[in-house]
N, C-alpha and C positions, 0 to 999 in steps of 0.2 A: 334798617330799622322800620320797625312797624307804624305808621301812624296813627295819630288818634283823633278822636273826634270831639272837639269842642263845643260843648255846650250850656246854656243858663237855664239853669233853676231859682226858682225863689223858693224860700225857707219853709218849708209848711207852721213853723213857731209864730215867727217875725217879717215872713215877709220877705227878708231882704233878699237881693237877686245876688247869685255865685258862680263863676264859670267852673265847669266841671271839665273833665279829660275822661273819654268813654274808651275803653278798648275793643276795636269793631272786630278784633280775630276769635271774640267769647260774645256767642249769638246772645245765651241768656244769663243774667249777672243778679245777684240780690246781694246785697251786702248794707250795713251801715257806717254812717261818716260822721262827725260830727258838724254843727253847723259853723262857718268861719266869723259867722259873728257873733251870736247865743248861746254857741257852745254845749247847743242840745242836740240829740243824737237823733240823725233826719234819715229812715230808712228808705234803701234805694230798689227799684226793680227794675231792671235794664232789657229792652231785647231788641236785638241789632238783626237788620232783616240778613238772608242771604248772602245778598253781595257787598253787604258792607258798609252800604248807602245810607239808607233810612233807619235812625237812630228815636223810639220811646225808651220815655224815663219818667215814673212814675216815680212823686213821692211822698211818703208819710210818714207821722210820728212815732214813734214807738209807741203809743198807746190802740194804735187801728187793729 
């Protein structure tokens, strides 16, 4: 099984901070989530380096 990478965001709405689960075997990822507390839709832009290691994660509201 693949590992994943565990990481926190805070809301771009509210603030509040959420662990996330990154899948490091898909370098560039965009997708959106909802958020687990506000329940507004928090869009994500993911790019996972090379080896797997070094994980950005950019986020915004659906209005950016």
């Amino acid at each position: 099984m693949l590992r994943q990478i565990e990481t926190t965001i805070y809301c771009p709405y509210c603030g509040e901070p959420q662990t996330i689960l990154i899948d490091p075997s898909i370098y560039q990822q965009a997708y959106i989530e909802d958020c687990q507390v506000c329940c507004r839709p928090i869009e994500f832009k993911v790019e996972v380096s090379a080896d797997g290691e070094d994980v950005s994660v950019m986020t915004m509201t659906d209005n950016d």
